[in-house]
N, C-alpha and C positions, 0 to 999 in steps of 0.2 A: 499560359502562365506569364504573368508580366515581373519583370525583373528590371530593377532600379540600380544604379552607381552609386555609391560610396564612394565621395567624392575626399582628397585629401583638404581641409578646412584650411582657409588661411589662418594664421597664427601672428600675425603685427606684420607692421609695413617692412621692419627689413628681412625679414625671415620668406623664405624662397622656393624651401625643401625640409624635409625630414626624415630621419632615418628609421625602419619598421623596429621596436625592439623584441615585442611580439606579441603574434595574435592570441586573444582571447578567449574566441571562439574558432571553432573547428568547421569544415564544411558540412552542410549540414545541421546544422545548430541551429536550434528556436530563439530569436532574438526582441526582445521586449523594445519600445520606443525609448531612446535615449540609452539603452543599456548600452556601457563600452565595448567594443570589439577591440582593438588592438591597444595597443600601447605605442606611442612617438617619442621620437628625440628629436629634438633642434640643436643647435651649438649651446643654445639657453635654458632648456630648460624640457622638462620628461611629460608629456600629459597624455591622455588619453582620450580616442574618437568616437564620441559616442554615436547611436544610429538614429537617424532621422526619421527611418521608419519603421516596421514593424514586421517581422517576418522571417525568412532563414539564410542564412548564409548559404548562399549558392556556391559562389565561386571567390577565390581568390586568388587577387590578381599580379600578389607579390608576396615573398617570403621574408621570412625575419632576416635582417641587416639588409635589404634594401633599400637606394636611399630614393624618395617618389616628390614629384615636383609638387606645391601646393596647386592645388585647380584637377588633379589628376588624378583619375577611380582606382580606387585601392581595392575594392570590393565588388561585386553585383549581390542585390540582397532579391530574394525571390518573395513575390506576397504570397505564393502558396507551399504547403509543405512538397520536399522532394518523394517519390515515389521509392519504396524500398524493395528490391530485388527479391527474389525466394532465396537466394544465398544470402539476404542481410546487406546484400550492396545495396548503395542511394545512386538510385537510374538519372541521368542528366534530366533535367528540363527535353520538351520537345525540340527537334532538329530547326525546327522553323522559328521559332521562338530564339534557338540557341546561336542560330546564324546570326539573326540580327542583333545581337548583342556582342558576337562573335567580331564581325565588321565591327565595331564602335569602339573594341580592346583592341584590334590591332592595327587600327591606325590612331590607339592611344599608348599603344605601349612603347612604340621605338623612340615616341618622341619622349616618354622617360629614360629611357636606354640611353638616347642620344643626348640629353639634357647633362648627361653624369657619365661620359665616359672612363675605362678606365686610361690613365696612361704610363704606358708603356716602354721597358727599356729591356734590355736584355737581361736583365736577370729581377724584372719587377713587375709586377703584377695588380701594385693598389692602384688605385680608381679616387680622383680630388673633383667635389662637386665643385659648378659653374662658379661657385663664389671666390675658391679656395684656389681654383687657377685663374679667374680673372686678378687677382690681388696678385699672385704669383709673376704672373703678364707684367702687370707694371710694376715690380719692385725687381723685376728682373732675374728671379728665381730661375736656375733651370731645373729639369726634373729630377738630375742626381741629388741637388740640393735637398728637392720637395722627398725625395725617396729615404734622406739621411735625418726628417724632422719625424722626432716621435710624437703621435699619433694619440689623441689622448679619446677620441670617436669610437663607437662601434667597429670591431674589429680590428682598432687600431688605424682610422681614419683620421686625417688632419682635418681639424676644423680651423675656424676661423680664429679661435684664439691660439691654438698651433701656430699657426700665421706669422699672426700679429707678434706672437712673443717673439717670436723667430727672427723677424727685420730687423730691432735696433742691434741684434747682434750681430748683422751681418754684414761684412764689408760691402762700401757704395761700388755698384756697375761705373763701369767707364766708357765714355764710347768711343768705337773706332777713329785713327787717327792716320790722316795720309801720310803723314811723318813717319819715316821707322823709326827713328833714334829717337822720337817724342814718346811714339808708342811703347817703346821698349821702357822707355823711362816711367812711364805710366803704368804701365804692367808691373812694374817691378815696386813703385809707389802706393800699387792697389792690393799686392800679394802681403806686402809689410803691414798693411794696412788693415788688410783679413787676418793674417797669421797673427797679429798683435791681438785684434781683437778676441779673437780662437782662445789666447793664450789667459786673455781676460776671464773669459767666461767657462771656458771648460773645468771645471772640480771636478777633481777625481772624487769620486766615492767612494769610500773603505767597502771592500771585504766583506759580505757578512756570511760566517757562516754557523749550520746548524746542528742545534743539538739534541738528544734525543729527549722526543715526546714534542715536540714543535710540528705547526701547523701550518701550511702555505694557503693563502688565499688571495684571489686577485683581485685588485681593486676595482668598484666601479666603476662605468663613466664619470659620474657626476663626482667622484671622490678625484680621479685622473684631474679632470677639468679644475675641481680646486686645488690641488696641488699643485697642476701647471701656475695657475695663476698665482697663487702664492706667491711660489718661487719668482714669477714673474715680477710683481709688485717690488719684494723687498731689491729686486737689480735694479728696477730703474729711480725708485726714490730712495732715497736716504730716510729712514724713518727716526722722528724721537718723539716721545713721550713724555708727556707734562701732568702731574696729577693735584686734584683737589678734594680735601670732604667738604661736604658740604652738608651743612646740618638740614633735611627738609623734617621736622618736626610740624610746623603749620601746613606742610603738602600732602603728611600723612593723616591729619588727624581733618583734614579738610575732604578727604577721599574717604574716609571712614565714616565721617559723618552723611557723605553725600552719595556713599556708591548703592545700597539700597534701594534708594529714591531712583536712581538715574536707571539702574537697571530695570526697574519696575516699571518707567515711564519710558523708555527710548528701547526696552528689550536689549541691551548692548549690557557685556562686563566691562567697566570702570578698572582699567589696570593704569600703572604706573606710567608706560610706556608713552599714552599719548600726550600727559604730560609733561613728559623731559621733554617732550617733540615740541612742544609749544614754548618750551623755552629756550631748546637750540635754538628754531625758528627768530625768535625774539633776537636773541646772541649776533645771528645771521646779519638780519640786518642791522646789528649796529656793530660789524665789522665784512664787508662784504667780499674782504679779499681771503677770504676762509671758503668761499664759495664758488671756486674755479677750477681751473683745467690747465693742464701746459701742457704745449704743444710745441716741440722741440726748444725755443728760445722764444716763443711768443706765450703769452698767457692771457688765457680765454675768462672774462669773469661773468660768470650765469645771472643771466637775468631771472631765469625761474629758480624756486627753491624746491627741489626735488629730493626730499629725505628716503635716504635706503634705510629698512629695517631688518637686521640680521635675524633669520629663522631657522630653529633646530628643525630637521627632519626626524618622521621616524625612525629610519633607516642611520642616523647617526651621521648624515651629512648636515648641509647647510645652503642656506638659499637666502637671496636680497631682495624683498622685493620692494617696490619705491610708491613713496606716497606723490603721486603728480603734483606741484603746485600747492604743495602742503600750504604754505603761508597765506590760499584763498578760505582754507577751510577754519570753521571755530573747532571748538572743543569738542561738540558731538561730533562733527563732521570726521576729524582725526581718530577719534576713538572707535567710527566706522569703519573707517578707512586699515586702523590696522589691527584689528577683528578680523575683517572681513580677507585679507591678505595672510593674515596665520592661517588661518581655517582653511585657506582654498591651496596656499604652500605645503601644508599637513596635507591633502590630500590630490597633489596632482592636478591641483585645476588650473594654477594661473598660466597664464598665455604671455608668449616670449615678451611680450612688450611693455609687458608688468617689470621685468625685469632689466630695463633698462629704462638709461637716461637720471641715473640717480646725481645728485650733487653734494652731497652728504649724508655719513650716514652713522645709523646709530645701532650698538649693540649691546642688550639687556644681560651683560653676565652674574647680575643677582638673581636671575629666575634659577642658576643653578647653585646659587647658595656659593659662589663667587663674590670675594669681597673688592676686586680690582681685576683688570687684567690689560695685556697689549695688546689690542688690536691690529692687523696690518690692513691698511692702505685699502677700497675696491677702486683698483683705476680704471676712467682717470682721472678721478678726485686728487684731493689733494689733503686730507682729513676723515679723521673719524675718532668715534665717541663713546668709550666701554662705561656702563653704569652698572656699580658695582650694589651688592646687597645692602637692603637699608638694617641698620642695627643699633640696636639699643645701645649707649656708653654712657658714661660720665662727662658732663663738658663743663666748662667753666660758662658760666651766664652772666656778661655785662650788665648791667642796672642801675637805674638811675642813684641808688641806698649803696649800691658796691658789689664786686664781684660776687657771685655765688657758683655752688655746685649742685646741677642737678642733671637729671634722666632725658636726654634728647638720645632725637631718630638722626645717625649719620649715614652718610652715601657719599662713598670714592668714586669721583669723576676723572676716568684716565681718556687724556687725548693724545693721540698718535698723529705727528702730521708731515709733510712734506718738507724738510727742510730745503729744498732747492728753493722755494717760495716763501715757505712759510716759517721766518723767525720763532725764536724760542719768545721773543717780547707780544709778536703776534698772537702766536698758538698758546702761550700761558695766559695772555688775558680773556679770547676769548671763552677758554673752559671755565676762569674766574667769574667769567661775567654768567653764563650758564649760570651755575650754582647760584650768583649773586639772585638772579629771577627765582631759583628754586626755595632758596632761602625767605626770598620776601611773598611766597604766594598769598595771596588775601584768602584768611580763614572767613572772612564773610562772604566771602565771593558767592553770586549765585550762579545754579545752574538752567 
């Protein structure tokens, strides 16, 4: 009986490991080509590993919440079915057959074992993969520290945005000093220094309690992870918010005319979406300092234009996933692009690395029949761009004969940006200048 590895799938270049959330199929189990078997997590993002080959789950090789290095078998899939007992048990594979695959798990399992040890203190027991205590290593973390950050991972594991949120709050290490009286001085400069910080960041949280007929339920990961990050976002920038309407009358009646055709001939839905993108894009570069990063007192400004587009989940979360190098692509190209990135968000398929690397980003709150709203910040942008529901009103229409009143399509453009960088002079013209593109779309335009 020959028996194949199920191997764990790399998932992008910085992604390492993954956590099991869990299996799909049972031992045993008739599994089709490409059907999924289990379910993963990364720090980034949930997908699932389908099977490359065809046949039954033999053996598994790790349990739900383990966490397994990318390159390393999660599985052994068997190409023939298992043999079923007279008591209804499934009899292993042969001995000769099971050895050899026997050797090949275990001198593959300890090096996942070892790969993610736990660490350990006297009254702690969590386990920080290779990523999470090498970052730990050099920001000088020690383990009580790592043991006191909550845990936003399966099972209340620190990941990498744990981490990260975790550092600017945390008072700078100092190093040993042959000096007593320097050292002491220093000690005592770096405790004021924490304790001050400590006092910054710690809110209390009210109270809450329950009343009757109330329901408790736990958050998800992926709900933990945006919540951390939230809260993250709004400490380290100062957020404000600039708004515009914008009349797209000629955007909408240019889509209307044109989405039929386009869908007929390119197979793709014609939404709203890739066209705001094509005119932040525009916006972008004729202000490029909306398209950066800060990094403590330096400030990084992106050569690529990498639009995040915010996406509802089923499940009631939400996910970013980024158009690469948006400003290579035309019209179809975008309108691929962010098709093709809902659809696979909706269900579990994009790969961590979809999800990073964004430089602005944009979020459609008129799909929910929102007519504005405030975005925060995905760091470590520096901007971002809520497009609010388009709606019929009355407007005043300039002309050459004189003012009039008639029926145009308006759209609330609300931007949220950075103010450590980004002026109120900055960040209101470029959302002005947005709209100004939305505004002037060529109703003759072809496609």
């Amino acid at each position: 009986m020959a028996q194949v590895e199920l191997i764990m799938p790399k998932m992008g270049e910085s992604v390492n490991e993954a956590t099991i959330i869990k299996w799909l199929k049972n031992e045993g189990d008739k599994i089709a080509l490409d059907e999924p078997v289990l379910e993963i997590a990364t720090d980034k993002v949930d997908s699932e590993i389908p099977s490359p080959f065809e046949g039954f789950l033999a053996k598994k090789l790790f349990k739900d919440g383990d966490v397994v290095q990318v390159g390393k078998a999660v599985a052994l899939i068997s190409t023939e079915a298992p043999v079923a007992g007279s008591n209804g048990s499934v009899t292993a594979p042969p001995v000769a057959e099971v050895k050899k695959e026997t050797t090949s798990v275990a001198t593959t399992s300890p090096v996942a074992t070892t790969a993610t040890p736990a660490i350990k203190n006297s009254d702690s027991s969590r386990f920080y993969s290779p990523l999470v205590k090498s970052i730990a290593k050099q920001e000088g973390i020690s383990v009580a520290e790592l043991d006191s950050i909550s845990g936003s991972g399966q099972h209340g594991r620190v990941t990498k945005n744990d981490i990260l949120a975790y550092i600017p709050n945390k008072g700078k290490s100092v190093a040993p000093s042959t000096n007593g009286s320097s050292q002491t001085a220093t000690n005592t400069t770096t405790t004021s220094t924490t304790t001050q910080a400590t006092e910054i960041v710690q809110i209390k949280r009210p109270a809450v309690s329950l009343m009757g007929g109330d329901e408790i339920i736990e958050m998800d990961r992926m709900r933990k992870i945006i919540a951390d990050n939230m809260v993250m976002s709004k400490q380290v920038s100062p957020h404000v918010t600039s708004y515009v309407e914008a009349d797209v009358t000629n955007l909408v009646m240019w889509r209307e005319k044109f989405k039929k055709t386009f869908e007929k001939r390119e197979g793709e839905k014609l939404t709203f979406t890739p066209l705001i993108i094509e005119c932040i894009i525009k916006a972008i570069k004729d202000f490029p300092m909306i398209n950066i990063s800060v990094d403590g007192t330096k400030i990084i400004i992106r050569k690529n234009i990498n639009i995040g587009m915010a996406a509802a989940l089923p499940s009631g979360n939400l996910i970013v996933p980024v158009i690469k190098n948006a400003d290579r692509l035309n019209l179809l190209g975008l309108t691929k692009s962010v098709n093709d990135l809902a659809n696979r968000a909706r269900t579990n398929k994009l790969q961590p690395d979809e999800i990073l690397g964004g430089t602005y980003t944009l979020t459609n709150v008129g799909t929910f029949g929102n007519v504005m709203g405030t975005p925060i910040i995905p760091q470590p942008q520096v901007a971002i761009m809520a497009a609010g529901a388009i709606r019929k009103k009355p407007a005043v229409i300039e002309t050459p004969q004189g003012d009039t009143i008639g029926i145009r399509h308006m759209m609330f453009l609300s931007h949220a940006y950075d103010h450590r960088v980004v002026d109120g002079a900055l960040g209101g013209q470029f959302v002005r200048r947005v709209a100004d593109y939305l505004e002037q779309w060529d109703v003759n335009r072809e496609i």
